[in-house]
C-alpha angles and dihedrals in degrees: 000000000000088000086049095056099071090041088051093058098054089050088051088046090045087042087056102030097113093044080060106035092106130044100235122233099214094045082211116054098136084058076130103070094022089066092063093046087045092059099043090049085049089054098051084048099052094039094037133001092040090052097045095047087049084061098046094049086053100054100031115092105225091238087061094043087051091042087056093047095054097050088057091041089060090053086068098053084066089055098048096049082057098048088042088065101042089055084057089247104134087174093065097035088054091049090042094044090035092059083044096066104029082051103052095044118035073022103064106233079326098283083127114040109220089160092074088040087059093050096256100142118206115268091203115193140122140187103288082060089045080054096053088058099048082062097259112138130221106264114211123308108280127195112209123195110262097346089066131199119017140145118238084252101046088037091052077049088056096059092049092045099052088044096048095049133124087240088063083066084074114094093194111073093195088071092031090058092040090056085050100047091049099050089050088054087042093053096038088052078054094060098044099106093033086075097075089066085060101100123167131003098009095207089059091042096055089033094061103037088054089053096048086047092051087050097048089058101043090050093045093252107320135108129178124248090240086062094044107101131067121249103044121143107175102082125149111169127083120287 
């Protein structure tokens, strides 16, 4: 399985090549079909994921929310030390891996980083950003059911990256779902305060700060002023 990963990325990258053979101008041309997703999605979040992660935020004691973050967090950290290396950057494989290790084990699992304590600083990144350096563009803004908003790039990374993580290592799905549908209500408690930044047409809103997030991480954290604000349409560069 580990010598197929690698192999499964390039024939996700080869199956959407020519939905990504041009960088697009309008970074949203299929705004058409994305709307419909986007309202569905914001109905199962009104009617079920908001509600549930309410109540997991009220029954939860912060030191055990905290405690839960930071064991999925450290999950990442294993996908980032993969997808360090296979970017060619040693430096971010060894403080990924390096949080890896420190955090599963003083850590306990990584429910306490220690990593962060010991002044080992997250090196975040994932396979849609493994994608950007090997030269693949970002292909238009794309809405998918549940999972909500991606590009065709960082959407082909999000199928490396499930099945190259460390959850896959679980032969029984009960407990692998279970993993899975507790990270998304622990992410979504997470973003629980953050909704009272979201002003306007929602859709543009989400849609443009994905894309300035997406941005942020394929050029290392910065953004340039001419991409800062929101609403911009005429965007040319890789997302």
């Amino acid at each position: 399985m580990k010598l197929l990963r690698p192999t499964l990325g390039l024939l996700c990258l080869l199956l959407l090549a020519p939905a990504m053979a041009q960088e697009p101008v309008n970074p949203d041309p299929w705004e058409g079909f994305n709307r419909p997703i986007f309202e569905f999605n914001e109905q199962l979040d009104k009617y079920v994921l908001k509600p549930v992660a309410k109540g997991y935020q009220a029954v939860m004691p912060d030191p055990a929310e905290r405690g839960v973050s930071n064991f999925f967090s450290n999950l990442r950290d294993a996908n980032s030390t993969l997808n360090a290396v296979l970017q060619g950057r040693p430096g971010g494989a060894v403080r990924a891996g390096g949080r890896f290790l420190l955090n599963s084990t003083f850590g306990m699992l990584g429910l306490f980083d220690v990593a962060t304590r010991m002044g080992v600083e997250p090196y975040r990144t994932d396979f849609g950003h493994t994608l950007a350096i090997w030269g693949a563009p970002s292909g238009p803004y794309l809405m998918v059911p549940v999972l909500g908003p991606r590009t065709v790039r960082s959407g082909t990374g999000s199928v490396f990256d499930a099945f190259a993580s460390v959850e896959m290592a679980i032969d029984d799905a009960g407990i692998r779902n279970s993993l899975r549908g507790l990270d998304i209500v622990d992410a979504r408690a997470g973003l629980l305060k953050a909704e009272d930044l979201v002003s306007g047409d929602r859709y543009i809103f989400l849609r443009d700060a994905y894309l300035q997030q997406r941005r942020a991480l394929v050029n290392d954290g910065v953004v340039e002023d001419s991409f800062s604000d929101f609403g911009d349409d005429d965007w040319g560069e890789e997302f």
